[in-house]
Backbone as CSV, one residue per row, in Angstrom:
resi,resn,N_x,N_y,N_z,CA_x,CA_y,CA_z,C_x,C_y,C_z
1,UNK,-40.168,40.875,103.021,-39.463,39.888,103.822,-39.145,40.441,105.213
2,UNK,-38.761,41.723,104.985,-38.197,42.137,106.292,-39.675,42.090,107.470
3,UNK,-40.810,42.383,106.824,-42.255,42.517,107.625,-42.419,40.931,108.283
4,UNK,-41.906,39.900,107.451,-41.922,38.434,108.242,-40.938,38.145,109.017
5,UNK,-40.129,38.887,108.836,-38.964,38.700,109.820,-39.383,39.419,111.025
6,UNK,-39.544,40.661,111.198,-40.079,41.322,112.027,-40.947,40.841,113.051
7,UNK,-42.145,39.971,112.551,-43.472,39.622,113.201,-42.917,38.273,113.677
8,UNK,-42.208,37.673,113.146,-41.213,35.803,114.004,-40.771,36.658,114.818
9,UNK,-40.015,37.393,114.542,-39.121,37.669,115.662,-40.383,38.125,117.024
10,UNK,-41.197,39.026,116.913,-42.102,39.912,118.168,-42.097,38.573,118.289
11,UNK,-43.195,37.756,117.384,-43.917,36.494,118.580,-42.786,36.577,119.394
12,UNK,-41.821,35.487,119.064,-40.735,35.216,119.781,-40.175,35.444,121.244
13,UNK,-40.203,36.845,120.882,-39.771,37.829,122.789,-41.296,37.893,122.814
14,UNK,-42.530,37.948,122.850,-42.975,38.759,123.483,-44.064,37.458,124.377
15,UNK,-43.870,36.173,123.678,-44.153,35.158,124.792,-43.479,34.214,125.159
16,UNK,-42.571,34.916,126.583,-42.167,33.686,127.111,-42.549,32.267,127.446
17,UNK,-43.498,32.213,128.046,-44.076,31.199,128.481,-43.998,29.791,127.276
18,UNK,-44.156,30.702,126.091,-44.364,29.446,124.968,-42.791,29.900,124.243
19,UNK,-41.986,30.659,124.385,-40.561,30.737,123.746,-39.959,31.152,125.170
20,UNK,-39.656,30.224,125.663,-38.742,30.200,126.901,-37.011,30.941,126.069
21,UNK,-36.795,32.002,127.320,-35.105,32.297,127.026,-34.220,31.477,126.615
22,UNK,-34.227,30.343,127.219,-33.048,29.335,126.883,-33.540,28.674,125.595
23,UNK,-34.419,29.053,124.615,-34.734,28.393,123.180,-34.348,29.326,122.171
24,UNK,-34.541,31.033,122.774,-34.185,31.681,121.352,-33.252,31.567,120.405
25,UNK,-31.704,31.481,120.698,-30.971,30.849,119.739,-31.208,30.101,118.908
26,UNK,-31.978,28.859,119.528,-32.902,27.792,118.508,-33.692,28.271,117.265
27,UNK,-34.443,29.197,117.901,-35.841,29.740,117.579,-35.171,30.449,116.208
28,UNK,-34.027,31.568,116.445,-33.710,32.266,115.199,-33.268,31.190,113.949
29,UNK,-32.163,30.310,114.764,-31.962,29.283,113.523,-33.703,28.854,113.201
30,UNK,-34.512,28.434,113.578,-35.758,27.833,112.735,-35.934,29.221,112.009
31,UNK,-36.201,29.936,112.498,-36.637,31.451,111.463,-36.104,31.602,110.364
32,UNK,-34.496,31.586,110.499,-33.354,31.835,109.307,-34.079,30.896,108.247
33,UNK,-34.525,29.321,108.691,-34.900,28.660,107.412,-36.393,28.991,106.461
34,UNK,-36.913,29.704,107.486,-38.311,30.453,107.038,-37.981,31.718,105.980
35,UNK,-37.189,32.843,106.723,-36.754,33.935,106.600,-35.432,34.430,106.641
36,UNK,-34.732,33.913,105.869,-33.181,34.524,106.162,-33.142,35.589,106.652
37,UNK,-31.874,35.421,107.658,-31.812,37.097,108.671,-30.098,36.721,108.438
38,UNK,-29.632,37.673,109.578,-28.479,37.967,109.880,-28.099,37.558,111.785
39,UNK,-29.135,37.590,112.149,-29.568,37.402,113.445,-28.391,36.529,114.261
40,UNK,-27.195,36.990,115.341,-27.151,35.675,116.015,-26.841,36.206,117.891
41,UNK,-27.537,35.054,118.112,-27.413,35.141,119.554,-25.904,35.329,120.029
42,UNK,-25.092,36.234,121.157,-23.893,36.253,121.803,-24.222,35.868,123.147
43,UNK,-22.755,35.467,123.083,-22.845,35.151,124.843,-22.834,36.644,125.918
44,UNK,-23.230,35.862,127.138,-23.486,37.216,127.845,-22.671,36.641,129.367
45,UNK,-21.760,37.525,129.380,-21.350,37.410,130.446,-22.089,37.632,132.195
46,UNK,-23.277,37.965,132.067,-24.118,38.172,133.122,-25.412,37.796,132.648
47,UNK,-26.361,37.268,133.493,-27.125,36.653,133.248,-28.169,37.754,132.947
48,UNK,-29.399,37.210,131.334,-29.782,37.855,130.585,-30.837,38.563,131.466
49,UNK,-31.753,38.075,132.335,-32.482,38.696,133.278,-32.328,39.945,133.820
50,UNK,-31.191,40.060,134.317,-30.690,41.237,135.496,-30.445,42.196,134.584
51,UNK,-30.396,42.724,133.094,-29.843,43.463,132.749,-30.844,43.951,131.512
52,UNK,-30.954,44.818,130.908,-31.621,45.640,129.259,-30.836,46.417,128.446
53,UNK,-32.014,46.394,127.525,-30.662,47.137,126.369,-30.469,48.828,127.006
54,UNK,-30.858,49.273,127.788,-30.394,50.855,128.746,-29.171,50.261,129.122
55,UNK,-29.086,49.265,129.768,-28.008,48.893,130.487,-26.640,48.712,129.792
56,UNK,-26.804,47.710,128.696,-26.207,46.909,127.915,-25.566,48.369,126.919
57,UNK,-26.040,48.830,126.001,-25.631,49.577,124.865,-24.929,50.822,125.151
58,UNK,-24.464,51.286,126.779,-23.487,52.380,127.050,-22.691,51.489,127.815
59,UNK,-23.014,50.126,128.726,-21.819,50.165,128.927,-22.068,50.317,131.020
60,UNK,-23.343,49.871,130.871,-23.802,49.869,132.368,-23.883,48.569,133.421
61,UNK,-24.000,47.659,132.960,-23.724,46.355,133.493,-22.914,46.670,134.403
62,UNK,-23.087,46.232,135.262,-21.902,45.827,136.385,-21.575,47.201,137.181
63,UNK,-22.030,48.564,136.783,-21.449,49.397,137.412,-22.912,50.462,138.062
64,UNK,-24.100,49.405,138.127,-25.334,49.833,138.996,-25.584,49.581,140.053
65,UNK,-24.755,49.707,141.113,-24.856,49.051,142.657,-25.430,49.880,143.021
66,UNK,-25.190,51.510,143.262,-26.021,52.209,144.007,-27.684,51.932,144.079
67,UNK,-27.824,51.441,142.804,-29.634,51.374,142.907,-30.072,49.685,142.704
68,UNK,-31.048,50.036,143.604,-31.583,48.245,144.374,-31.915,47.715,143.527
69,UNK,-32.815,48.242,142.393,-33.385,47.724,141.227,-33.174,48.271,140.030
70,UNK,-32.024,48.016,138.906,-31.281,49.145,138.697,-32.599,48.774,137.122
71,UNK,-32.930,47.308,137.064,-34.166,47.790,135.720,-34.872,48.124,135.891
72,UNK,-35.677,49.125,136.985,-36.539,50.126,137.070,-36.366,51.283,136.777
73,UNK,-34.884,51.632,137.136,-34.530,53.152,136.733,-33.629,52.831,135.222
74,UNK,-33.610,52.128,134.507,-32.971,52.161,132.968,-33.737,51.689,132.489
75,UNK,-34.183,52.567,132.023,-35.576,52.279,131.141,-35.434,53.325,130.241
76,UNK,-36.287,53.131,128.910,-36.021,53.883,127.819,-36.412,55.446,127.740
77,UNK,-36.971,56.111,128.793,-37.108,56.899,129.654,-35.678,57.752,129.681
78,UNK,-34.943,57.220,130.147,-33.892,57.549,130.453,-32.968,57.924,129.363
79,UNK,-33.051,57.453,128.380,-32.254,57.291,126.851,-33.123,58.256,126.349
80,UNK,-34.012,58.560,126.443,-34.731,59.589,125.665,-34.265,60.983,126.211
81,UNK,-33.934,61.636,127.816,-33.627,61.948,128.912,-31.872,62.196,128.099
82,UNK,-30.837,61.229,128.150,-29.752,61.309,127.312,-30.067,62.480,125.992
83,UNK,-30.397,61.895,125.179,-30.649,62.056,123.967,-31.157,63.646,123.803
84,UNK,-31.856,64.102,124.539,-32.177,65.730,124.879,-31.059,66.499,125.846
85,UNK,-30.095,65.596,126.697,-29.362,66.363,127.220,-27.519,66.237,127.411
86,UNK,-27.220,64.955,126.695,-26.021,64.696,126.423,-25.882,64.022,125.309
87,UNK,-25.929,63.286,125.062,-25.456,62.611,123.619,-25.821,63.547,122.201
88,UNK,-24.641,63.497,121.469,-24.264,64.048,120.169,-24.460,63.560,118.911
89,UNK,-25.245,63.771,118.189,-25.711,62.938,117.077,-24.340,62.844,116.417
90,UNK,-24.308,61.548,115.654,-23.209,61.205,114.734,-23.594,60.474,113.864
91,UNK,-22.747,60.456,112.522,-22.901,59.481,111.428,-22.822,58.060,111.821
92,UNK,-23.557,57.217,111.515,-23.475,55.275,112.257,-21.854,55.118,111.572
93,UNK,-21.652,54.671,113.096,-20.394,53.947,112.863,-19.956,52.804,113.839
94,UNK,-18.923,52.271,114.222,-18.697,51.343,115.764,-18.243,52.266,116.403
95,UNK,-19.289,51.311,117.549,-19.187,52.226,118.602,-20.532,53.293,118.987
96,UNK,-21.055,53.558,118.183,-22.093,54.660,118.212,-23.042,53.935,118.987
97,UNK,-24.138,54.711,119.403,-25.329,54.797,120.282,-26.462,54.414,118.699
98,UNK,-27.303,54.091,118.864,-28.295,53.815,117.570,-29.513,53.592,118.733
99,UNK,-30.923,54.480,118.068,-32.100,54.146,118.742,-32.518,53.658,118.085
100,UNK,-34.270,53.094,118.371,-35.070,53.187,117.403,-36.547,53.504,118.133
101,UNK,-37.393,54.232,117.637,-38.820,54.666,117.566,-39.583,54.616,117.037
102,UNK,-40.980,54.139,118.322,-42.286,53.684,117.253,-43.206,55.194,118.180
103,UNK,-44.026,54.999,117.073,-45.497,56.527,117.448,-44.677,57.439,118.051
104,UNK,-43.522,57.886,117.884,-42.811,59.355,118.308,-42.004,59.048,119.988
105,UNK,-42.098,57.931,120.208,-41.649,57.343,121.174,-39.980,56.563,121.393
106,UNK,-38.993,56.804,122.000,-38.185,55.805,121.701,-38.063,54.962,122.331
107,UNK,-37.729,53.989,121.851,-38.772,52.293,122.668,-37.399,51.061,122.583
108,UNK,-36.117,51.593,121.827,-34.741,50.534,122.021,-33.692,51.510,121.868
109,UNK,-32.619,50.861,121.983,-31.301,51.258,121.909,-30.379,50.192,122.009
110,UNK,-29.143,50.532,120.983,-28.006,49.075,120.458,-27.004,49.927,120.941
111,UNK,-25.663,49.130,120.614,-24.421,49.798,120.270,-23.884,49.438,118.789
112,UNK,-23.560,50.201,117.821,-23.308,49.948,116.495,-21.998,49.024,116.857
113,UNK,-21.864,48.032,115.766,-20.688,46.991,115.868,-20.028,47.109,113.923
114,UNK,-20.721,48.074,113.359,-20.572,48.866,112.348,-21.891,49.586,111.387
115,UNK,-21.141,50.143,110.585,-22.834,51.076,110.360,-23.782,50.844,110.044
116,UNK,-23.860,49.679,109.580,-25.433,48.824,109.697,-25.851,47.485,110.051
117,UNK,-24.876,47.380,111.579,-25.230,46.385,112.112,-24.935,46.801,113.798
118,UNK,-26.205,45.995,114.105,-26.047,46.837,115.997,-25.518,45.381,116.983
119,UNK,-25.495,45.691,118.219,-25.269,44.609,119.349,-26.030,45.281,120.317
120,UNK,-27.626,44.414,120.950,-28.183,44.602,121.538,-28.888,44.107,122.153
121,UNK,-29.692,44.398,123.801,-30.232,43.547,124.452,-31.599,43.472,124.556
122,UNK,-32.865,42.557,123.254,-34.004,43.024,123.602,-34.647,42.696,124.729
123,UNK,-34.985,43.803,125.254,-35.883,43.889,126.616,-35.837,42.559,127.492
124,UNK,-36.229,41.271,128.137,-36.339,40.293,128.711,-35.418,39.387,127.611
125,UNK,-34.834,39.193,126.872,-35.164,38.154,126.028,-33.179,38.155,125.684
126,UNK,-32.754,37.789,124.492,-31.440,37.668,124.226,-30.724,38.631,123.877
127,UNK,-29.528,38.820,124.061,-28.400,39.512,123.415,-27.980,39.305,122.368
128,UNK,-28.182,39.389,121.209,-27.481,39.722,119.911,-26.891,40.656,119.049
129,UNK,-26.447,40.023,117.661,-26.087,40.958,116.580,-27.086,40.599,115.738
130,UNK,-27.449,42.085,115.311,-28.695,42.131,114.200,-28.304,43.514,112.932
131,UNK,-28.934,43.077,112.065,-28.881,44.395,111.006,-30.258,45.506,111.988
132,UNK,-29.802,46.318,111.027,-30.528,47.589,111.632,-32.111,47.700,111.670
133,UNK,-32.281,46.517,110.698,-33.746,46.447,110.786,-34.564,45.405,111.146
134,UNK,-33.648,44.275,111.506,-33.788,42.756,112.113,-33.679,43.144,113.413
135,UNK,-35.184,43.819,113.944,-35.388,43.790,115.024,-36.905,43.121,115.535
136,UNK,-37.787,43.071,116.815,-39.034,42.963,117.122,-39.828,44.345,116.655
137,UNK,-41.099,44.056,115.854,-41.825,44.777,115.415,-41.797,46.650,116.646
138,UNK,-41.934,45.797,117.887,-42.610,47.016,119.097,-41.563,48.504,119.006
139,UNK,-39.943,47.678,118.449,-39.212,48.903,118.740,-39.038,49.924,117.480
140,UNK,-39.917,49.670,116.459,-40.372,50.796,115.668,-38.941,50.536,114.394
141,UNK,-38.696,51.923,114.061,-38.084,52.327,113.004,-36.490,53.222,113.732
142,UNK,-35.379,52.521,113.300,-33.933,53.337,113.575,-34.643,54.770,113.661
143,UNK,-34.005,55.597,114.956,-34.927,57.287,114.581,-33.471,58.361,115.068
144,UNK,-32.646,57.206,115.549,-31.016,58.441,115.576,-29.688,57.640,115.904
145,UNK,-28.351,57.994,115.740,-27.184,57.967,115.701,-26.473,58.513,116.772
146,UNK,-25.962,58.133,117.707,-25.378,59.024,118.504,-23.450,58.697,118.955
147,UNK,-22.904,59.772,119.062,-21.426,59.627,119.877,-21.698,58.798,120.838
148,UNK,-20.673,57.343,121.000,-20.696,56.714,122.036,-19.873,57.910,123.048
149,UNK,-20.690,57.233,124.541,-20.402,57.953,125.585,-19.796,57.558,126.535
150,UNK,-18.760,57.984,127.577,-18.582,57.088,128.519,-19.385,56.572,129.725
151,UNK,-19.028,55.340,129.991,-20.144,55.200,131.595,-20.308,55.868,132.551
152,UNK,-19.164,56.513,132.943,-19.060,57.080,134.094,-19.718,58.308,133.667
153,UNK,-20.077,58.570,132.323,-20.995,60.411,132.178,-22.053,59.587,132.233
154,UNK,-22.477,58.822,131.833,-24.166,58.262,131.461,-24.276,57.705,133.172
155,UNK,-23.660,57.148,133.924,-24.006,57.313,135.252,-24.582,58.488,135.975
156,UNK,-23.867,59.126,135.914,-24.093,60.801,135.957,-25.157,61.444,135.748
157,UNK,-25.081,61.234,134.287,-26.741,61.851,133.819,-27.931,61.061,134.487
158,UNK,-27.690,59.499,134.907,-28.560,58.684,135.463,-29.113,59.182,136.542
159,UNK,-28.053,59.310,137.760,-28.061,60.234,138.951,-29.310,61.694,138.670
160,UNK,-28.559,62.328,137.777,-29.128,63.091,137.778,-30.820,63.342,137.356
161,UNK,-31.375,61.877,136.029,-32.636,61.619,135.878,-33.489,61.029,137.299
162,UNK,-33.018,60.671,137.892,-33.307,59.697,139.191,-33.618,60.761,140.148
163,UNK,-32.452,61.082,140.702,-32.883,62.166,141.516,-32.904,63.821,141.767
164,UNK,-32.851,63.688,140.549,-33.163,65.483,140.000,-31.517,66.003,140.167
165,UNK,-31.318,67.787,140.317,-30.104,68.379,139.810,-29.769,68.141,141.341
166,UNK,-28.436,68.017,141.745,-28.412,68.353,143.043,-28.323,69.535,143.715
167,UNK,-28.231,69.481,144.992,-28.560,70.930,145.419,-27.028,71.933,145.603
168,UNK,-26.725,73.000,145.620,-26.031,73.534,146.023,-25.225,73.857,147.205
């Protein structure tokens, strides 16, 4: 079940053109009657475009002015970048950092809303609450747990992925 849930859901985000943003909410209720999930769309206080789950799951929204195009530089790149040089693995709990990885790659990131359920923004598409495995096929398999962090350090480390260590 979870493999049909999985593959509704990819179609879903991965063509807009024929699942326009403003239908997904819709779209999961038709799924739920196909495939029971857990799935539900939240509201988003900023519009779903301008922002990703880099952004969304520490806590970055609203506090990316320095950079012109701030979804070029939060990209999963960057969380991988974290993940080797600040964040602390932890047992899932609220609050925690949660990835997930496909082919050795990490390709999403949530914020736990408890230990086996995340709040997250897939890539172009909606903000929800999902179980840990009611996700789009592309972002693989849960692959770590981490200490939530504050913004103002994950800014920091941003700075510092962006434009290297500074100088002395």
């Amino acid at each position: 079940m979870t493999v049909a849930l999985r593959q509704l859901i990819e179609d879903m985000v991965s063509d807009l053109e024929r699942n326009p943003l403003d239908t997904h909410a819709a779209r999961l209720t038709e799924i739920a009657q196909v495939v029971p999930h857990t799935i539900s769309a939240l509201p988003s206080a900023e519009p779903l475009e301008k922002y990703n789950c880099v952004m969304h799951a520490p806590g970055l929204i609203g506090r990316m002015d320095q950079y012109p195009h701030p979804l070029l530089v939060a990209k999963t790149a960057f969380v991988s970048y974290l993940v080797d040089e600040a964040l602390q693995p932890c047992e899932p709990g609220s609050g925690a950092l949660v990835t997930w990885s496909a082919a050795g790659k990490l390709t999403h990131v949530g914020k736990l809303v408890s230990p086996d359920r995340a709040e997250s923004k897939w890539g172009n598409g909606i903000l929800c609450a999902h179980g840990l495995e009611e996700t789009p096929f592309r972002y693989g398999d849960v692959s770590g747990f981490y200490c939530s962090i504050r913004p103002d350090v994950v800014l920091h480390h941003l700075e510092r992925f962006v434009f290297g260590e500074p100088s002395a």
